[in-house]
N, C-alpha and C positions, 0 to 999 in steps of 0.2 A: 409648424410653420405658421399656422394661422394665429395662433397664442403669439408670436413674436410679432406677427403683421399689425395685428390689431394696437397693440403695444406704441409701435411706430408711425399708425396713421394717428393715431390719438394723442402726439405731442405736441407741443407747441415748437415752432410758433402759426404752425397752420392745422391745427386737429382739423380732422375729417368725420365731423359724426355722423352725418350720412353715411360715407361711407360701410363704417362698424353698423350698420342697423342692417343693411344689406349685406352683411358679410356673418350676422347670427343665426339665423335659420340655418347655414353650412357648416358652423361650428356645434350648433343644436343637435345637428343628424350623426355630426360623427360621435359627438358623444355621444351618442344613443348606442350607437353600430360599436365602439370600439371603445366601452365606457374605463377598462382598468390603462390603459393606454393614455388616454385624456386626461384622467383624474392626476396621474402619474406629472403630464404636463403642467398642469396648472399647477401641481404642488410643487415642483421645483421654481415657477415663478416666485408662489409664495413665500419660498425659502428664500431667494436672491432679494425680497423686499425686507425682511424680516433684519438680513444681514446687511444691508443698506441701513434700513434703523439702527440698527446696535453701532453702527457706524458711525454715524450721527452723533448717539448719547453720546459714545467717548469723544468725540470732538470737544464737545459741549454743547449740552440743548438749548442756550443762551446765546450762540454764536452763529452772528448772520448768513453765515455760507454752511452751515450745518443741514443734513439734510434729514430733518427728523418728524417734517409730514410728507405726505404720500402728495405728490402733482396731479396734475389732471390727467397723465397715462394712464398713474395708477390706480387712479378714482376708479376710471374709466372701465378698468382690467376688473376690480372686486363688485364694479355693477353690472359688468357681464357673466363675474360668478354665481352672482343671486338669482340673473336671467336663465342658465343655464339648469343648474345644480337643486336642489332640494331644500330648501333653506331652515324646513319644519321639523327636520329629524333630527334627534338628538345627539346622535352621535354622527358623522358624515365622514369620509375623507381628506372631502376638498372642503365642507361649507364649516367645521367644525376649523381647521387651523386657521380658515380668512375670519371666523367670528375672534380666535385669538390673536390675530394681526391687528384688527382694527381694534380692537381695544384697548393693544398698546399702544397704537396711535396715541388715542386720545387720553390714555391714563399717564404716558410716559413724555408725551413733545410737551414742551411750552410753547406759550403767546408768542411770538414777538409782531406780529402785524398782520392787516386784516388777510391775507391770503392766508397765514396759520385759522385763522377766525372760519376762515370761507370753506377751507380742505376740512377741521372737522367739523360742520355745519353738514358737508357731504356725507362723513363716514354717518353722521348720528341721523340722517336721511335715510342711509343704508339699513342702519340697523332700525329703522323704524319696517325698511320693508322684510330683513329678514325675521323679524320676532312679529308682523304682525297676525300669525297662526298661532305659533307657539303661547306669544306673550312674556317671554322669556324676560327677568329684571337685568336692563344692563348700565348698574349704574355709572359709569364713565361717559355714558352720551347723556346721560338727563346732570349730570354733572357739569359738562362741559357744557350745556346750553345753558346752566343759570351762570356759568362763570362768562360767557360770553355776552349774557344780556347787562353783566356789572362791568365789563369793560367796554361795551359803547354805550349805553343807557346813563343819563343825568341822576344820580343821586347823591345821599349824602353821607355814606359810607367813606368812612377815612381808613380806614386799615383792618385787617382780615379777623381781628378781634372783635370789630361792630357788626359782620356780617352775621346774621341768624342762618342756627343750623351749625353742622361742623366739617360740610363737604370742603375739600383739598380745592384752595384756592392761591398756590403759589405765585403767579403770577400777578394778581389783584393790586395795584396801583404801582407797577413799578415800572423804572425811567421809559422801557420798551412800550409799556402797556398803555401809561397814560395819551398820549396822543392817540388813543384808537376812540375814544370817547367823543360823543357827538359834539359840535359846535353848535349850540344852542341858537346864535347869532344866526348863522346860515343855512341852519336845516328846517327851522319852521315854516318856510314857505314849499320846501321838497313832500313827493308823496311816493310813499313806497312801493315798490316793485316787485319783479320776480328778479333778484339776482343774477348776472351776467357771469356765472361761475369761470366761463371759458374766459374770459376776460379780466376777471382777478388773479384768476389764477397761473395766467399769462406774467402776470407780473407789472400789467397793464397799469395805466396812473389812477392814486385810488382819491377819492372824493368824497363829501358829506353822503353825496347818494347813494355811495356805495352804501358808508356806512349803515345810513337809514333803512335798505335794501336787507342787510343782514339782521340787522335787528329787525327787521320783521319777519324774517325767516327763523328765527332766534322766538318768537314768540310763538308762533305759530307752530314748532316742533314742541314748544313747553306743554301746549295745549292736546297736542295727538300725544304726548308721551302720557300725561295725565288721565287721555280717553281710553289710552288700551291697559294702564298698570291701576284704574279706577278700581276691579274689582281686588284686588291683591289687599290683605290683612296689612298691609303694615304701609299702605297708601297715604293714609293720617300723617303716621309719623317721618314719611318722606318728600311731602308736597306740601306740608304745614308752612314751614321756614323758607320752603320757595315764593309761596304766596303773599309771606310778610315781604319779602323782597319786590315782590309786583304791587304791593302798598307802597313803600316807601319809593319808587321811582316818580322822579317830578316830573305828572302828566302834564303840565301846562307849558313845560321845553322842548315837547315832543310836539314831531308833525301831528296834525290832527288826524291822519289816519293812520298812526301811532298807537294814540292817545285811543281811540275807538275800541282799537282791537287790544289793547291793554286792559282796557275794562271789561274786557268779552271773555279774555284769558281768566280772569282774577276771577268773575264769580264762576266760572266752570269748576274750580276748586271747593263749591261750598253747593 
């Protein structure tokens, strides 16, 4: 019943996250007290999300009313897993099927607008806090964060053949995608933020700030991804061609504290 409550106050159009923070030290105890019982709960959500995605695909992952990212219930619900649950073990119950959930997320949904952008901006937040014990490579979130920095970021990449590297960039300039890209015009006076997730993801109206807002949340995960997968043998060859990409973006269309921390990202790489 709490698994379902939580679920409900954390909708839109009025989530309660207060509420949910005061409602996990109760859900903490009973998983402790009644752990095969719980795990049992949470894995049949996972199931019901799972089968909502595969839902989705076959709609089509291109079509507006497709539901093939996770909302902010269900952010909500996989970051109360990781609060909960053991997120360092290799194998788990619960934390072993939400690390294969979110990974189809973000390997299987397409772009179509900044709330797709914003949900897995979330998940690859997530898994930055579930791998950061482990360390675990998950490339679908460091994936999806250079594809997210070429679809709001000013550059001059024309089509998915000029991009460096060979990470899956289906969506990369197409009719959906292009208007997620900053307006040069009206964002240079903007300064970026902490993202209003409950409010994008609301469905709420979206703006240059958002945009701006993302992208720097967007740089800012490039940079933790690079600090915890820095010691990994084959680091070189997968932050090489991301780097060229944080060259090639034109710092001088970017807010200035864009532009700052673009350059802060780039030699972290070197």
């Amino acid at each position: 019943m709490l698994v379902d409550h939580i679920i409900y106050i954390t909708a839109p159009p009025s989530p309660r996250i207060s509420l949910l923070s005061s409602l996990l030290p109760h859900l903490f105890a009973l998983t402790r007290s009644y752990p095969i019982p719980s795990a049992e709960a949470f894995v049949e959500k996972l199931s019901l999300m799972y089968k909502n995605l595969k839902y989705g695909l076959s709609q089509g992952p291109l079509e507006p009313d497709a539901r093939t990212w996770p909302g902010l219930a269900e952010l909500l619900f996989l970051r109360t897993i990781g609060s909960i649950w053991p997120t360092s073990d290799l194998n788990h119950a619960v934390i072993s099927p939400t690390r294969v959930l979110m990974g189809a997320y973000l390997g299987l949904g397409r772009v179509r607008s900044l709330r797709d952008i914003a949900s897995g901006l979330f998940l690859c937040t997530l898994f930055l806090q579930f791998e950061e014990l482990s360390k675990r490579l998950v490339p679908e979130a460091v994936n999806f964060v250079a594809n997210s920095i070429l679809h709001l970021a000013p550059h001059g990449y024309k089509n998915v053949a000029s991009i460096p590297g060979s990470f899956p960039s289906p969506d990369f300039m197409s009719d959906l995608c292009r208007p997620l890209s900053l307006d040069v015009n009206k964002s240079l006076g903007l300064v970026a933020g902490k993202a209003d997730f409950v409010k994008i993801l609301s469905g709420c109206h979206h703006d240059e700030q958002t945009k701006v807002d993302l992208l720097g949340i967007s740089f800012e995960l490039l940079r933790r991804f690079a600090d915890m997968y820095k010691s990994l043998e084959g680091f070189p060859e997968l932050f090489e061609p991301l780097s060229r990409i944080l060259c090639d973006i034109r710092l001088r269309k970017l807010p200035e504290s864009l532009q700052a921390s673009q350059i802060a990202h780039f030699f972290i790489f070197y």
